[in-house]
N, C-alpha and C positions, 0 to 999 in steps of 0.2 A: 155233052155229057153232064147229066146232073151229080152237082158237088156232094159226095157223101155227108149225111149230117148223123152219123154212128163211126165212133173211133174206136170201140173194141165192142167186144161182149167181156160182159159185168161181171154178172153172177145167174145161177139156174135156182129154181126152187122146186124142189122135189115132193110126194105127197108120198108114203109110206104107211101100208096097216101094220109094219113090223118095224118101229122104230129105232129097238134094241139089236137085232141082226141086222140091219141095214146101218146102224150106224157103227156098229162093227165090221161093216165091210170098208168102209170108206174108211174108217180111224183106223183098225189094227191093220188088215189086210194090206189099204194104198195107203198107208201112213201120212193120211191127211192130220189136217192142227184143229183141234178147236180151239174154236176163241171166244165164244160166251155160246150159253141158253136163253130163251127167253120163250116161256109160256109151255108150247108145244111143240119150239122147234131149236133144232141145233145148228150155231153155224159152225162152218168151216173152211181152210183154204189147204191150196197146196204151198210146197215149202217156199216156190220162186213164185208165189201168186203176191202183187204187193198190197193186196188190199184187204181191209178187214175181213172180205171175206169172198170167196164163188163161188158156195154152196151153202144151200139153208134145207134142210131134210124137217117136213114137218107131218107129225102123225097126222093119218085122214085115216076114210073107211077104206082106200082102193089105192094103187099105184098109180101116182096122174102127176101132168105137172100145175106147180103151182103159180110161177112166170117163169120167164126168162127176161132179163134186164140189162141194157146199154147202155154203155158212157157216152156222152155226146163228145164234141168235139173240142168243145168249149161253150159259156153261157150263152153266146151269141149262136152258134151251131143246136142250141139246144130250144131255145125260142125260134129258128126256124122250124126244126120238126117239129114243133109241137103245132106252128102254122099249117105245116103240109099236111100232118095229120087227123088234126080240125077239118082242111076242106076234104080231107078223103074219105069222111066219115065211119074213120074207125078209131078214132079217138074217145076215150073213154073218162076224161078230168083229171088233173091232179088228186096227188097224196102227199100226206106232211111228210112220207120215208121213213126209213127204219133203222133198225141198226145198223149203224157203219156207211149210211149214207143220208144225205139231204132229200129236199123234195124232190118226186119223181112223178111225170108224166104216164098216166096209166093207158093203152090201147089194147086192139086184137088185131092180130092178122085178117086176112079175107074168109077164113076157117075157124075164128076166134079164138087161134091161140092167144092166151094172154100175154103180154108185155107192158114194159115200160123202158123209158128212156131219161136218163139224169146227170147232173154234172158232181156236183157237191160230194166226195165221197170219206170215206175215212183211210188214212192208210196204217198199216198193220206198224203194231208196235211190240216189239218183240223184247221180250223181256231177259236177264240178263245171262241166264244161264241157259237162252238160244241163239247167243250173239255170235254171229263167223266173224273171223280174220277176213273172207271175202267181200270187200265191201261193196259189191255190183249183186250179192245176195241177200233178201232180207232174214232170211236166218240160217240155223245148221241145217243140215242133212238128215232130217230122222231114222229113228234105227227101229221103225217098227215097221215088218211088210215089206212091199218093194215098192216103195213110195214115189208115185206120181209129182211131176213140176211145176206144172203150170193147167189151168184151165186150155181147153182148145177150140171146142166148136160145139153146136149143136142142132140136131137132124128131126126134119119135119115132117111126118105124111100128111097127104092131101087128098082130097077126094079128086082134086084137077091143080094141076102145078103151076100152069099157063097164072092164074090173077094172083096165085102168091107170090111166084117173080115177079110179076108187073109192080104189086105194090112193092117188094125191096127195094128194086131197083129205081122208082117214081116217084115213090116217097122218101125215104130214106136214102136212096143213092148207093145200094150195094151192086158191086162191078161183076156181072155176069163170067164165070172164067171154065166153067166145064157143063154141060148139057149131054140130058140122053133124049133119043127120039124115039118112041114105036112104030107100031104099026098106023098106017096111017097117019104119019106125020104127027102125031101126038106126041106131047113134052110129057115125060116120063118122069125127068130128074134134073134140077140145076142144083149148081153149085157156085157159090156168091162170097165175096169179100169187100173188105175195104183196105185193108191193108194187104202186102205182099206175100202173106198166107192164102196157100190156094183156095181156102174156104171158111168161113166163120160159123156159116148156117148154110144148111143145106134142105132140098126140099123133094121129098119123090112121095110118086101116086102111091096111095094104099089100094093092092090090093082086093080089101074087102069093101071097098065103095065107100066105109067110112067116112066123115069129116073132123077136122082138128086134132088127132092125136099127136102124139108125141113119139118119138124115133127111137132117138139115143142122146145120151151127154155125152162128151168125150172130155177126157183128160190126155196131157201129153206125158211121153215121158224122153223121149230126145234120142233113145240107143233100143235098137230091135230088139237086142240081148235080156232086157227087161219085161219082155213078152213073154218068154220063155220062163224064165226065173217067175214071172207070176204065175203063169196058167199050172206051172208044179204047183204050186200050192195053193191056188185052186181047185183042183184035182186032191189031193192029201185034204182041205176041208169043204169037201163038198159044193165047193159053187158050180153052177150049171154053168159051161161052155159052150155057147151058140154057134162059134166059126173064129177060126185062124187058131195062132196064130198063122199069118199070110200077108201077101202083101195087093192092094188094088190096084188097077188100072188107071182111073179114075184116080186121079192126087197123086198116084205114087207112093202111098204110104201105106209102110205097115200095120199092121190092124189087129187086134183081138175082143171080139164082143161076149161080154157076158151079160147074166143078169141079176142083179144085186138081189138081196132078199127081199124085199118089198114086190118087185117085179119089173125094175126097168131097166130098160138094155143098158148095157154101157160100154163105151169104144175106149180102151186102151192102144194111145196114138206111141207107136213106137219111134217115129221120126217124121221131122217136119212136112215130109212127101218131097214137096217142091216149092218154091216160092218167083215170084213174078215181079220183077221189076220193068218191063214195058209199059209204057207208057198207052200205047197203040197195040197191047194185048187183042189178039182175036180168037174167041172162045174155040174153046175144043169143043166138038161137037160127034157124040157116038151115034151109030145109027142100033141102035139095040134089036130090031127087025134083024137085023142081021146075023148070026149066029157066032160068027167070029169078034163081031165087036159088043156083044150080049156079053161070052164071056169073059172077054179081056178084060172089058172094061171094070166087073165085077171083081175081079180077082185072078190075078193071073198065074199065082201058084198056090196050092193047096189046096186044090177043088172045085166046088162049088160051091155058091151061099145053100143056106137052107129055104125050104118055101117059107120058114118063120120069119125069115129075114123082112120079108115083103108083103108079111101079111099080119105079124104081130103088134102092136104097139098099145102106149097107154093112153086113157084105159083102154080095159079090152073090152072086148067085143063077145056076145051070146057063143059065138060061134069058137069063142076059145074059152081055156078054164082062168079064171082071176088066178092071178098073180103067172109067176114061172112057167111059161107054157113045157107041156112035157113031148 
């Protein structure tokens, strides 16, 4: 088994034509922090995220991402991937880094989604009149919205799924822990980690034959209860509600996808799903051909996904309207 050399996910960078509603969904609505601007983009984090920061929303002409980025493991773990990288030919050079972090190693996936990978970071410094009595939290509890915890995961389409897991898991070392299969034995869906979270990143076909778009961000929030208490007031200001809340098959966890105003999906994680501590883990494996593990796996109470679900992402596609699909 090749040794992971990614010990979490970092931070997401987001691309927005509606800067000012979209950073109102994240700031009032999930009572995310800011913690500086600079230029074109806003950072920010959730309340138990300890680092400067795991989101960066930056005005573009379309909803797209801008990276997504990874802590290594340490300097030693970080000079290997950027080895393994190099001979996979998706490595793309270093950058001097940004706010809130050191230099960072830039690549793409096999679909060219953007990334990077880095060690050097900043951690969040909270200032006085955010400071808790808990001291295992980096600051209070905000009292704006129903405010998300922590970063969680983030979801990939592919035009073919088969060489984005190969490179996670080849390059990078992420532990294969749930798969869906089609028809004709085609990989439809993996789902990948490094730590005892059942998934960090995740990867399923697009539908529309696409290559590289982007899925979803997820944020967590730890109690399903806060699924509910959002999507009301989502519903009172108008954000579009894609599916749930509900809970999947697949992870185990409860779910609710919206789409921020800009236009990119986003998974409100109600509870951790499940987590893995074997050592000698053997992947879960659905047969989605199958109609009974199509739907479970998808969602086992509240319905069904929608065809958006598997057909939408950013950017979009001719074949759907820019931004919120309707």
């Amino acid at each position: 088994m090749i040794q992971p050399l990614v010990a979490q996910l970092l931070h997401v960078e987001l691309l927005t034509p509606k800067p000012e509603e979209t950073y109102w969904f994240f700031h009032d609505l999930l009572g995310m922090e800011e913690t500086t601007r600079h230029g074109r983009s806003v950072y920010l984090r959730a309340y138990e995220d300890a680092y400067h920061h795991t989101l960066v929303l930056t005005e573009g002409p379309a909803a797209g991402l801008g990276h997504i980025a990874w802590r290594a493991p340490s300097p030693e773990g970080l000079q290997a991937a950027v080895e393994r990288l190099e001979r996979s030919g998706y490595g793309r050079g270093w950058s001097d880094g940004d706010l809130g972090h050191g230099p960072a190693y830039r690549f793409t996936t096999p679909e060219g989604h953007p990334m990077e990978i880095l060690w050097e970071v900043e951690y969040y410094q909270v200032p006085p009149e955010k400071r808790t009595v808990l001291r295992n939290r980096p600051q209070k509890r905000p009292l704006r919205g129903v405010p998300v915890r922590r970063i969680d995961h983030v979801n990939l389409m592919a035009r073919s799924v088969l060489p984005m897991r190969e490179f996670l898991q080849e390059v990078l070392g992420f532990r294969l822990r749930e798969q869906k299969i089609g028809e004709g034995g085609v990989e439809v869906g993996a789902w990948l980690s490094v730590s005892p979270l059942v998934h960090e990143i995740a990867v399923m076909r697009d539908a529309t034959g696409q290559q590289g778009r982007f899925h979803h961000l997820a944020y967590w929030y730890g109690y399903p209860q806060h699924l509910l208490d959002i999507a009301d007031i989502f519903s009172d200001y108008g954000v579009r509600i894609e599916a749930g809340p509900g809970k999947h098959g697949t992870t185990q966890a409860y779910f609710l996808y919206v789409f921020e105003p800009g236009g990119t999906r986003i998974e409100l994680f109600g509870d951790t799903g499940y987590l893995i501590f074997d050592p000698e883990w053997k992947t879960v494996v659905w047969d989605v051909s199958n109609e009974s593990d199509l739907e479970k796996s998808s969602i086992w109470f509240g319905g069904r996904l929608p065809e958006t679900f598997y057909t939408y992402g950013v950017p979009s596609v001719p074949r759907e309207p820019a931004g919120v699909p309707r």
